[in-house]
mmCIF file of the C-alpha atoms, coordinates in Angstrom:
data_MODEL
# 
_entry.id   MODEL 
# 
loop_
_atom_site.group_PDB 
_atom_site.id 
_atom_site.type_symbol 
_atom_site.label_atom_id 
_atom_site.label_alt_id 
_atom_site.label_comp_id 
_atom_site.label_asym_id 
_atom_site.label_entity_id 
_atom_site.label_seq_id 
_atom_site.pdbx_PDB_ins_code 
_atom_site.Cartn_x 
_atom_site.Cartn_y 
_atom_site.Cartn_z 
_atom_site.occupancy 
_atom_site.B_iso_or_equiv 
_atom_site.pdbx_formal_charge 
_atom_site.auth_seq_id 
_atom_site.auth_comp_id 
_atom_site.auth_asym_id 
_atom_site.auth_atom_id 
_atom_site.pdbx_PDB_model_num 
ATOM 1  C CA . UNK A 1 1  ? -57.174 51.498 13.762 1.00 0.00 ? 1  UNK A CA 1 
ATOM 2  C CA . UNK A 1 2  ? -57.307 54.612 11.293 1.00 0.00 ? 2  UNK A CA 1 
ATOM 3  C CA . UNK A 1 3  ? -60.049 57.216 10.904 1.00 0.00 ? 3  UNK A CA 1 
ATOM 4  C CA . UNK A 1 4  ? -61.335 55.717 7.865  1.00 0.00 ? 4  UNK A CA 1 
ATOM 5  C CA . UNK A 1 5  ? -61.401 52.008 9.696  1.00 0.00 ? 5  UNK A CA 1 
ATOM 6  C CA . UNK A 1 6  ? -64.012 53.570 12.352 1.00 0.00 ? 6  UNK A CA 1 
ATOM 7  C CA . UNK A 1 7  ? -65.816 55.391 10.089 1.00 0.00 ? 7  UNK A CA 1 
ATOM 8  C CA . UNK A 1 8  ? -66.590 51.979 8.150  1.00 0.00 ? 8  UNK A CA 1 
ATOM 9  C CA . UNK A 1 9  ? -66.902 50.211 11.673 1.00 0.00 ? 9  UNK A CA 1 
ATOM 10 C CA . UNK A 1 10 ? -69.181 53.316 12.495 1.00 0.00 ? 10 UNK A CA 1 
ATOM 11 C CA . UNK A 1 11 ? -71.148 52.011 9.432  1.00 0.00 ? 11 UNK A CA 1 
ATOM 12 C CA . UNK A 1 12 ? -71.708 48.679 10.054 1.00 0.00 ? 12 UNK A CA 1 
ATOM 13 C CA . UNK A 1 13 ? -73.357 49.682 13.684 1.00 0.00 ? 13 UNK A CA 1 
ATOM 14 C CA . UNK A 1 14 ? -74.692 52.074 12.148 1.00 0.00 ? 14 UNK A CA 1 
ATOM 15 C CA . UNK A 1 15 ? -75.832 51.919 8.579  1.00 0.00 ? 15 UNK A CA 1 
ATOM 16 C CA . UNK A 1 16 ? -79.099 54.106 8.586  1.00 0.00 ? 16 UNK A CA 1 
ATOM 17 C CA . UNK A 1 17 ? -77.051 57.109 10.099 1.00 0.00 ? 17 UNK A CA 1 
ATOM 18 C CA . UNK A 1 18 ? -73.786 56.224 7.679  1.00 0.00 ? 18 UNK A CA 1 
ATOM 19 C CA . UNK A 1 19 ? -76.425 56.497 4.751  1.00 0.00 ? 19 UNK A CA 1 
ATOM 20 C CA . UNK A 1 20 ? -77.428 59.908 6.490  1.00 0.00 ? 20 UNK A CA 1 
ATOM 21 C CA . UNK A 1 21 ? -73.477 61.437 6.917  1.00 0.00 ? 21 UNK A CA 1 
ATOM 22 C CA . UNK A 1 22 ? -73.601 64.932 5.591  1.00 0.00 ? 22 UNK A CA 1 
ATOM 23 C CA . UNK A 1 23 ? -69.484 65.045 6.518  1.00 0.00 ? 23 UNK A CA 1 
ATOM 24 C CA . UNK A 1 24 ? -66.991 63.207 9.089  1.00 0.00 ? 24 UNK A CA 1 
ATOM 25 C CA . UNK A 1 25 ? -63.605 64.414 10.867 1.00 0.00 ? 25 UNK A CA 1 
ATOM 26 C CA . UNK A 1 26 ? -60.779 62.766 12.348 1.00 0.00 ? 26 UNK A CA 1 
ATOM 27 C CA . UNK A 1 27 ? -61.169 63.733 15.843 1.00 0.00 ? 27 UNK A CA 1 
ATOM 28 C CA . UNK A 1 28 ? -58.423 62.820 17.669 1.00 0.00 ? 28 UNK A CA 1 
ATOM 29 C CA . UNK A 1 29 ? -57.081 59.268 18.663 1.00 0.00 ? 29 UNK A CA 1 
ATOM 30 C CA . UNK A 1 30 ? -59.599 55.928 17.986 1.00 0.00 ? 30 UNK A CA 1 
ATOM 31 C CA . UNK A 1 31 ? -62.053 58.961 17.199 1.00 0.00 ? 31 UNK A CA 1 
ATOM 32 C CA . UNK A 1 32 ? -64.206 60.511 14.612 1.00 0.00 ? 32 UNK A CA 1 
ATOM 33 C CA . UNK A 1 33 ? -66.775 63.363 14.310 1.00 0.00 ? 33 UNK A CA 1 
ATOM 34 C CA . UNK A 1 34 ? -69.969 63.108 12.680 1.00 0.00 ? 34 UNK A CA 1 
ATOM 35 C CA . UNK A 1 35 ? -72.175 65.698 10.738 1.00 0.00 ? 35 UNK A CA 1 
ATOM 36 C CA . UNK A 1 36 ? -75.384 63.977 9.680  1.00 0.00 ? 36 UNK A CA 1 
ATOM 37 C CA . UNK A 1 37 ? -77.519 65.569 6.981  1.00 0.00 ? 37 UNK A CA 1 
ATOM 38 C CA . UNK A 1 38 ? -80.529 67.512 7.969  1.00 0.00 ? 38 UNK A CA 1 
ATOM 39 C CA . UNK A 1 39 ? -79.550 67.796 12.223 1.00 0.00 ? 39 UNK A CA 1 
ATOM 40 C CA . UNK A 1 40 ? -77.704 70.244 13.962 1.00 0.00 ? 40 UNK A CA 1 
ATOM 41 C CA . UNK A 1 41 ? -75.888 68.495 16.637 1.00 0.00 ? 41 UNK A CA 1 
ATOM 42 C CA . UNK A 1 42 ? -72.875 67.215 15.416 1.00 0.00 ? 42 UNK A CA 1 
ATOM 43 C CA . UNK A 1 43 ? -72.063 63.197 16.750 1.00 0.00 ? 43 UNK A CA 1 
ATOM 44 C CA . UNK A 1 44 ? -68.704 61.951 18.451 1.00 0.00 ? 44 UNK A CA 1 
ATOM 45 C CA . UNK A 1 45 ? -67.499 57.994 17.739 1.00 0.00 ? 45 UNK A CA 1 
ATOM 46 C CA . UNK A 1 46 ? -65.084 56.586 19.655 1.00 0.00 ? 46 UNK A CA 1 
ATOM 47 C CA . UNK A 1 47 ? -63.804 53.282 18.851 1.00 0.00 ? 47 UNK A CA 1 
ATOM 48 C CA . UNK A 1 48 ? -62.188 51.200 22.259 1.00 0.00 ? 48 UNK A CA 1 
ATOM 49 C CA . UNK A 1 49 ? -62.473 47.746 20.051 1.00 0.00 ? 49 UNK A CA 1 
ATOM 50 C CA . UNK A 1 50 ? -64.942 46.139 18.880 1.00 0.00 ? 50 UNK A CA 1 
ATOM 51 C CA . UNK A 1 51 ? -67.340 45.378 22.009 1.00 0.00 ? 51 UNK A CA 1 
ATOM 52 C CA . UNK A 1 52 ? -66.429 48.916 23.396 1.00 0.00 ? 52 UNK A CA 1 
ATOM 53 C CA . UNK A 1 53 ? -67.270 52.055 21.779 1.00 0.00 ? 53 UNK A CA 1 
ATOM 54 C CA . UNK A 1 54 ? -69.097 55.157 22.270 1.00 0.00 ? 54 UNK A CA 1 
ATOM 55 C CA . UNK A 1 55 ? -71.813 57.324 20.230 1.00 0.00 ? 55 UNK A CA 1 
ATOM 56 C CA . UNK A 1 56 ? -72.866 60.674 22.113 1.00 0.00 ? 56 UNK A CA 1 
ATOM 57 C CA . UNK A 1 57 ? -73.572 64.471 20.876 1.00 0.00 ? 57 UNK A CA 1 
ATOM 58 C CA . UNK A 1 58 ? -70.749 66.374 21.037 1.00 0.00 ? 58 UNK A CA 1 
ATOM 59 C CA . UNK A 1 59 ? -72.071 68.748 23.456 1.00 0.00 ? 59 UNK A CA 1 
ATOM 60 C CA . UNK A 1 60 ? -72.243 65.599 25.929 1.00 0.00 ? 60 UNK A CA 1 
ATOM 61 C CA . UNK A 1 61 ? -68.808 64.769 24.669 1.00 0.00 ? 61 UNK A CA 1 
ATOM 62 C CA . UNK A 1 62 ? -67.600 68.164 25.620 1.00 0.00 ? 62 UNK A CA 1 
ATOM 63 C CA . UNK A 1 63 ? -69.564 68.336 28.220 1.00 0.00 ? 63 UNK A CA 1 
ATOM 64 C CA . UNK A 1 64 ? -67.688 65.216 29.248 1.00 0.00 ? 64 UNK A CA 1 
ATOM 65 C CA . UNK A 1 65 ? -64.294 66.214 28.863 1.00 0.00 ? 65 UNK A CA 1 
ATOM 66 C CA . UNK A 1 66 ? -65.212 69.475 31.030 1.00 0.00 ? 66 UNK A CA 1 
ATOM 67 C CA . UNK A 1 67 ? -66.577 66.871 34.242 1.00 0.00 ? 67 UNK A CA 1 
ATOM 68 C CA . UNK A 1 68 ? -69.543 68.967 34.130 1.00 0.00 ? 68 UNK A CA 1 
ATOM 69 C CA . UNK A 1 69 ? -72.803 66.810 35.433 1.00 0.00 ? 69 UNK A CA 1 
# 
């Protein structure tokens, strides 16, 4: 699936925050990174497939990635 699949896929779970995006990334593989418009925390989708996916801050994300608890 591209970027610009999950960011539409992104919107259809999500359409009051897609109506909010100030600006979204690629961000890596089945991935994309989400600014919304008036919120400082930046958002990380990942896309598994359709009944799998995650939405998180990226400092969780990061956080994450790091194994930090």
């Amino acid at each position: 699936m591209t970027h610009k699949q999950i960011y539409t896929f992104f919107g259809t779970l999500f359409p009051t925050y897609y109506n909010s995006v100030d600006a979204w990334f690629p961000n890596g593989k089945g991935s994309i990174r989400v600014r919304l418009k008036g919120l400082p925390e930046e958002f990380i989708f990942t896309f598994i497939n359709n009944k799998e996916w995650d939405f998180e801050t990226l400092t969780y994300h990061n956080n994450k990635l790091k194994g930090a608890k």
